[in-house]
ZALOZA-182360 format. One line per 8 residues: number of its first residue (from 0); for each residue x, y negated, z of C-alpha. Coordinates in Angstrom, 2 decimals. Layout:
<lozas>
NUM	X:Y:Z ~ ... $
</lozas>
This chain:
<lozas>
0	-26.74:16.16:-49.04 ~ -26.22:17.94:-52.04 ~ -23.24:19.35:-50.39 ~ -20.25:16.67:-52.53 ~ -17.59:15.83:-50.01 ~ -17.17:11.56:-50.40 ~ -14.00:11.98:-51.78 ~ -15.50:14.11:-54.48 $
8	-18.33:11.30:-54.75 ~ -15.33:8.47:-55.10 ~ -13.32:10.41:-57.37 ~ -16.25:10.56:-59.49 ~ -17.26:7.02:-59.36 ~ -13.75:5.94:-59.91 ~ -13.61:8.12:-63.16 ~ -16.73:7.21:-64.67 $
16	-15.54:3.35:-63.55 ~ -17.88:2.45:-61.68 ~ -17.17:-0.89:-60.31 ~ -16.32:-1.89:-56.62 ~ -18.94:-4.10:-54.34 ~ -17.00:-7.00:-55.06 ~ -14.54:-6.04:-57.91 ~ -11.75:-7.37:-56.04 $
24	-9.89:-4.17:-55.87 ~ -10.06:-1.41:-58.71 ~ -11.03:1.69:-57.14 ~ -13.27:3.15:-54.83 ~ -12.36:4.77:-51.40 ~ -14.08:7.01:-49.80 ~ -13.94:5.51:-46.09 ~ -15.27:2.19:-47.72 $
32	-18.12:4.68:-48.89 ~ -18.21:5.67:-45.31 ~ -18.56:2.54:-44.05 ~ -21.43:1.52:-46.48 ~ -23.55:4.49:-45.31 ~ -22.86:4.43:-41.57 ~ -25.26:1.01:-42.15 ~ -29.45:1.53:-43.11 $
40	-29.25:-1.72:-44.86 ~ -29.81:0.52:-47.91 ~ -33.11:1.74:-46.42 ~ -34.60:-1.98:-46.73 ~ -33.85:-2.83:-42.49 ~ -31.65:-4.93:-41.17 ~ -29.81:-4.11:-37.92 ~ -29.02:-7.21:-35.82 $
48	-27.96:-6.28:-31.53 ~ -28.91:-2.99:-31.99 ~ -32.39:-3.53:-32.71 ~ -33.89:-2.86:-36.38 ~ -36.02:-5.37:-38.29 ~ -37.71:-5.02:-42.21 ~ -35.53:-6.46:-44.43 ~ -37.37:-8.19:-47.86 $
56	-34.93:-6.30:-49.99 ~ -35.64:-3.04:-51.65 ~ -34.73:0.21:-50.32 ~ -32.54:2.48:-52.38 ~ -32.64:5.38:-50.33 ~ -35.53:7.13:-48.84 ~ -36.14:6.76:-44.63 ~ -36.25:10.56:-44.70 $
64	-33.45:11.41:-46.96 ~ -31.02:9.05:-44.86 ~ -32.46:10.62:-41.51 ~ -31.27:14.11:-43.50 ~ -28.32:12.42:-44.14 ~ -27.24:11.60:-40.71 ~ -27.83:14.54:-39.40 ~ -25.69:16.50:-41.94 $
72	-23.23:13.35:-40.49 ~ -23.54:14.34:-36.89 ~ -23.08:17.63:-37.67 ~ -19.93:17.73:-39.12 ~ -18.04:14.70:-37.27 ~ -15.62:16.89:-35.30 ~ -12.20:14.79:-35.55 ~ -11.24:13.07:-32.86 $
80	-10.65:9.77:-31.34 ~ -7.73:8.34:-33.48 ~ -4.45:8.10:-31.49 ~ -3.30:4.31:-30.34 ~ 0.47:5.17:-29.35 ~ 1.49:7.68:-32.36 ~ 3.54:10.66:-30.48 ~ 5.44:11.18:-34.67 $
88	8.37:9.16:-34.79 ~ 7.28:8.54:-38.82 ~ 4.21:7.09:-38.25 ~ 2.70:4.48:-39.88 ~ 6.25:3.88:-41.93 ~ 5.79:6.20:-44.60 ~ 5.05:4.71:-48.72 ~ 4.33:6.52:-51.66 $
96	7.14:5.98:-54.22 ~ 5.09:6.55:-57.19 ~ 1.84:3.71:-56.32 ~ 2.95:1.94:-53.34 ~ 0.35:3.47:-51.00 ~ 0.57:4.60:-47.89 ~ 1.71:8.25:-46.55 ~ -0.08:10.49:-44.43 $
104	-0.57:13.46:-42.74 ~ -3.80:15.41:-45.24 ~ -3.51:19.11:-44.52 ~ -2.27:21.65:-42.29 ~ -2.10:24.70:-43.20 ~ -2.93:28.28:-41.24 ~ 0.57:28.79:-40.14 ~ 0.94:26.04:-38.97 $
112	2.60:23.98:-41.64 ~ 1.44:20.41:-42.13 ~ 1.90:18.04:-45.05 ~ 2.34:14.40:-46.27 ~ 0.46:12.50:-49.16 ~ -0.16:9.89:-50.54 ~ -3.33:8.59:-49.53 ~ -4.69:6.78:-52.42 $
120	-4.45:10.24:-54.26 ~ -6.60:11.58:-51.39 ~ -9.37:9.03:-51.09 ~ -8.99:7.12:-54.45 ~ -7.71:9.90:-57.02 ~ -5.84:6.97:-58.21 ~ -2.15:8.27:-57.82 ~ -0.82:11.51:-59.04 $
128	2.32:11.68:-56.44 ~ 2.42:15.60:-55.18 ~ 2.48:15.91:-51.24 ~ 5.42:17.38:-49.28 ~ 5.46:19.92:-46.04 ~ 6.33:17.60:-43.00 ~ 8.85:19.66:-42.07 ~ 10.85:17.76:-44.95 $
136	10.66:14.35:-43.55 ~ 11.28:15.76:-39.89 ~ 15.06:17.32:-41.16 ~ 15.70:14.05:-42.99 ~ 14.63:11.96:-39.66 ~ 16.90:14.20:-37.70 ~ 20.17:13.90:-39.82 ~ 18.85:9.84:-40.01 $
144	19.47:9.59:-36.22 ~ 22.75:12.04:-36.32 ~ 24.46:9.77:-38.43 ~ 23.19:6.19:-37.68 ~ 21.62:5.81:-34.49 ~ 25.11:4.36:-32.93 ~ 25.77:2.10:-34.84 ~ 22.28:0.86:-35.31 $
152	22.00:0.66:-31.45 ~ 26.05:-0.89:-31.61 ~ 24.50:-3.78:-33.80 ~ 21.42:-5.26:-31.30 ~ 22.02:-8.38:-29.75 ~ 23.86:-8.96:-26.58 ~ 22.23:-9.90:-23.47 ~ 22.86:-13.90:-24.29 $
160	21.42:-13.40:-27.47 ~ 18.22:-11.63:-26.10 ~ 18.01:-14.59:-23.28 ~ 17.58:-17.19:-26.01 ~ 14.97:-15.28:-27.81 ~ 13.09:-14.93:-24.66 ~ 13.35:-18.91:-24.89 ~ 12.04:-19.01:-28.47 $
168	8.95:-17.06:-27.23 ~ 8.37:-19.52:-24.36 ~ 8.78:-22.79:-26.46 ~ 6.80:-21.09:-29.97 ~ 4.08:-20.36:-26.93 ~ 4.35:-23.95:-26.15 ~ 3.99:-25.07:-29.46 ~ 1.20:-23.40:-30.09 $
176	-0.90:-23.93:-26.86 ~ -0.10:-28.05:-28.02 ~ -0.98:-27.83:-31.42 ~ -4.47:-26.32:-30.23 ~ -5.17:-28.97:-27.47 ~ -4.71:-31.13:-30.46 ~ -7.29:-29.71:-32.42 ~ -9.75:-29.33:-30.01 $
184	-9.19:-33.13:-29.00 ~ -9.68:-34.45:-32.71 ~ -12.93:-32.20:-32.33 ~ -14.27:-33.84:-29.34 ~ -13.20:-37.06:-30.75 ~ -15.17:-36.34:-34.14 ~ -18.64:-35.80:-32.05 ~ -18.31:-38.64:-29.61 $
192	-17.38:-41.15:-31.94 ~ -19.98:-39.12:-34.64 ~ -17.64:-39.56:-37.76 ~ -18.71:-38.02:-41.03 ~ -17.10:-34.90:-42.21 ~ -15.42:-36.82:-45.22 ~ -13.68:-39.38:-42.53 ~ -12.66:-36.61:-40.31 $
200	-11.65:-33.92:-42.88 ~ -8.28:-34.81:-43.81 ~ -6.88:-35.06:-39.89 ~ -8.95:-31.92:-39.36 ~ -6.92:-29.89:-41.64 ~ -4.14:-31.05:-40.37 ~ -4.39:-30.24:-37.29 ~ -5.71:-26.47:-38.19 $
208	-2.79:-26.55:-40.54 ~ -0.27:-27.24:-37.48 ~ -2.09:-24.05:-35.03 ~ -1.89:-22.01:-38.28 ~ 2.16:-22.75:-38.73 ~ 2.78:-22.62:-34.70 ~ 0.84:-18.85:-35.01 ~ 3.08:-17.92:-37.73 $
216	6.42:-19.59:-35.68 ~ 5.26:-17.57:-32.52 ~ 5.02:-14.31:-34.26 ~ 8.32:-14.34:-35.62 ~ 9.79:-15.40:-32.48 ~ 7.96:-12.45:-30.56 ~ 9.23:-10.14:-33.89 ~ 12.80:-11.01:-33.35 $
224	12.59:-9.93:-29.15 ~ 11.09:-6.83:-30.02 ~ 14.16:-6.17:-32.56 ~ 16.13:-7.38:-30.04 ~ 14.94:-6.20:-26.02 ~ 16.31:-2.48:-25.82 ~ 13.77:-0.32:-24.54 ~ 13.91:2.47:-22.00 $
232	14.99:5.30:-23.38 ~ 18.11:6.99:-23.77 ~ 20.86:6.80:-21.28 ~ 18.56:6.83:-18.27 ~ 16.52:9.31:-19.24 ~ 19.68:11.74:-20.26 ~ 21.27:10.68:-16.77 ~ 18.18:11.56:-15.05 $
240	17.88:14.91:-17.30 ~ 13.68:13.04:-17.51 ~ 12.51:13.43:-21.22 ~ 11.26:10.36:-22.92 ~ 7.84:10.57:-24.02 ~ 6.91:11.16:-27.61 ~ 5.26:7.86:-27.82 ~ 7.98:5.98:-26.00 $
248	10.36:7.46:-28.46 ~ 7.94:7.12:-31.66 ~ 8.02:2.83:-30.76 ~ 11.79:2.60:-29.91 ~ 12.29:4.40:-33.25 ~ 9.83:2.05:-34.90 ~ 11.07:-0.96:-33.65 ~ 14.92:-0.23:-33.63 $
256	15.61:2.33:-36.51 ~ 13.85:2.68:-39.05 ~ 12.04:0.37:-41.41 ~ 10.29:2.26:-43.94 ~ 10.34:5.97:-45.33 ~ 9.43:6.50:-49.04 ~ 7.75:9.55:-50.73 ~ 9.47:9.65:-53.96 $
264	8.24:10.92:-57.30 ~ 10.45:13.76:-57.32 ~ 9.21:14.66:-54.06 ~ 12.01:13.60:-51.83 ~ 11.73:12.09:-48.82 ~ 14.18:8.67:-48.15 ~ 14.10:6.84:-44.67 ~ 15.50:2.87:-44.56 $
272	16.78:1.83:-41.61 ~ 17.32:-1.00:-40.11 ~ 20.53:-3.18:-41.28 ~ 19.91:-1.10:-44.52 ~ 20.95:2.23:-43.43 ~ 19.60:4.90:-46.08 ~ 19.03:8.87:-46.23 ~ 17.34:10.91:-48.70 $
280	16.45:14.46:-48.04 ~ 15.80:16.24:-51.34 ~ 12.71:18.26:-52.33 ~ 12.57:21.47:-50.26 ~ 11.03:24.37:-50.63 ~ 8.74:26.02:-48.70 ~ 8.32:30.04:-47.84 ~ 5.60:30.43:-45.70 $
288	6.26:30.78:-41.37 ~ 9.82:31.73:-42.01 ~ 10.87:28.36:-43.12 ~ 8.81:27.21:-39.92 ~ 10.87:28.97:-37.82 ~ 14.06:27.78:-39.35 ~ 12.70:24.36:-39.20 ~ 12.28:24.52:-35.63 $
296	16.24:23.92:-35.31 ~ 15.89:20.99:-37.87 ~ 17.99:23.24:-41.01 ~ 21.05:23.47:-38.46 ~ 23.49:26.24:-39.05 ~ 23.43:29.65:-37.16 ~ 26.35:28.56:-35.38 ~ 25.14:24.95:-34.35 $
304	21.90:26.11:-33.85 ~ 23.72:28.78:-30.81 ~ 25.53:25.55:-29.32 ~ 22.28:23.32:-29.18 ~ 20.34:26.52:-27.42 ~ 23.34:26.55:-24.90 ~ 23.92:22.93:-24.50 ~ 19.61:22.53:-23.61 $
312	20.30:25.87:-21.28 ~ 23.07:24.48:-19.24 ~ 22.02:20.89:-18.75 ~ 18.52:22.01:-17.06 ~ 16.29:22.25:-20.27 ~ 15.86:25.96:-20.50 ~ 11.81:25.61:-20.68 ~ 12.84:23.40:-24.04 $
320	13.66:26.51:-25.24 ~ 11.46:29.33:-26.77 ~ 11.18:32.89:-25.70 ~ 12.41:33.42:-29.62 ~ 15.28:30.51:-29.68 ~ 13.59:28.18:-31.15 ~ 14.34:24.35:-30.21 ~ 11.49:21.68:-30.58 $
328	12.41:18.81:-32.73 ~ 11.63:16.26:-29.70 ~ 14.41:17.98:-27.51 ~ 16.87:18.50:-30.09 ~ 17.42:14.62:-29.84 ~ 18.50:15.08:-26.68 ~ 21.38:17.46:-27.59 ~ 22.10:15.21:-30.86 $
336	22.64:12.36:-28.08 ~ 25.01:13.62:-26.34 ~ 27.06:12.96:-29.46 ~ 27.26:16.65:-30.88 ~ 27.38:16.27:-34.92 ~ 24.62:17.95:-36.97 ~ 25.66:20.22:-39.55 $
</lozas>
């Protein structure tokens, strides 16, 4: 209320050391913070079905100044819902080099620019890794998929191999649909008969021991199809001159190219593919809406950048193109599929 953002509040905490709720992690985050206050448990109630009761504990904050408090809340909670299918190839892949954290998007700026971070620097103050403009990790991305996407693509199973995965599923379904009949067997056993926990406990761990290992057997069996089932993208949708959606393409990329992309120290940006497949695109600079602009045709050179723009304009994509030239990075894959090499 006193106008502190709750990063400022967990920065501060974390400095001073205050410790955690349960001093099982080190620092303080600020959408922990968040979560803490979104309850009134610190008013003395207790919420239970959406109904409010008086707790016997003491309050440490004041009916009123929480009321304050979430309207100042209300007020400012403009962001909205929280995509379930990223559309950004990237997400959810990106590390920090430096502390092992993850990567995110944490500003855009007025032109337009937006850039990654790493997130425990944002809500912990815990790292000191600098941020980069995305712009970085969308021309490393591109020459990633110029340079490796064949062969990546080349190495997934055949359709025999998929077939027997689709098996594995079936039977690690199997397994596990047993292993709880099992379990809930012993249980109905254990009342009828009306065994003590100390005669029952040993065969009951068992058994939750076997659902635990068939849950574990059935995820890496459904892991292994996903890595495996080729998803619809690509040749159809070039054939068909359709564009793939941006969250169509974000999974198949997920799931088929790349494994993980680290924010390095020196503020490059490295993507890991999958079958170990590596690129690093070193720290670049950044010179306000111009580089934008130039970014737009992924760092190409004049002359590739003229064959893209006629490639696009020929094969039915002119509306792909801008009034000004420039080529979005979604429908410069498109051109890079046809099997034209990037500069």
């Amino acid at each position: 209320m006193g106008g502190k953002s709750f990063g400022a509040i967990t920065a501060e905490w974390n400095e001073a050391g205050v410790p955690t709720i349960t001093d099982r992690t080190d620092a303080w985050a600020f959408p922990t913070l968040i979560g803490l206050m979104r309850k009134k448990f610190q008013t003395g109630v207790i919420e239970f079905k959406g109904e409010e009761f008086p707790g016997s504990h003491e309050p440490i904050i004041s009916k009123e100044l929480y009321t304050a408090f979430e309207a100042r809340r209300n007020q400012n909670s403009k962001a909205p819902a929280r995509n379930k299918y990223p559309e950004w190839p990237l997400s959810g892949l990106m590390v920090c080099g430096s502390c092992g954290g993850p990567v995110g998007m944490i500003q855009r700026n007025k032109d337009g620019a937006t850039r990654l971070g790493c997130l425990h620097r944002r809500n912990k103050g815990t790292c000191k890794q600098k941020a980069i403009y995305r712009l970085q990790a969308d021309h490393a991305f591109m020459l990633f998929v110029s340079q490796y996407m064949d062969q990546i693509v080349a190495a997934l199973p055949d359709a025999e191999t998929q077939s027997q995965l689709k098996e594995d599923v079936k039977e690690a379904e199997y397994a596990l649909t047993a292993a709880k009949s099992k379990l809930q067997e012993f249980l109905e056993t254990v009342t009828v008969l009306g065994l003590s926990l100390e005669e029952s406990k040993e065969i009951l761990e068992a058994r939750r021991e076997d659902v635990k290992t068939a849950e574990i057997k059935l995820s890496e069996a459904e892991g292994e199809l996903a890595l495996a089932t080729p998803l619809e993208v690509d040749q159809q949708a070039l054939e068909h001159k359709e564009d793939t959606s941006p969250s169509e393409w974000a999974l198949y990329v997920r799931t088929k190219l790349v494994e993980k992309c680290t924010l390095n120290p020196d503020q490059s940006f490295s993507i890991i593919g999958k079958a170990g497949y590596t690129l690093t695109q070193e720290k670049m600079s950044y010179d306000g809406s111009a580089k934008v602009e130039k970014a737009n045709t992924q760092g190409l050179s004049s002359e590739k950048t003229k064959q893209a723009r006629a490639w696009l304009r020929a094969n039915g994509y002119e509306e792909k193109v801008s009034v000004r030239g420039n080529i979005k990075f979604e429908y410069l894959k498109l051109w890079i599929k046809e099997g034209k090499p990037v500069a």
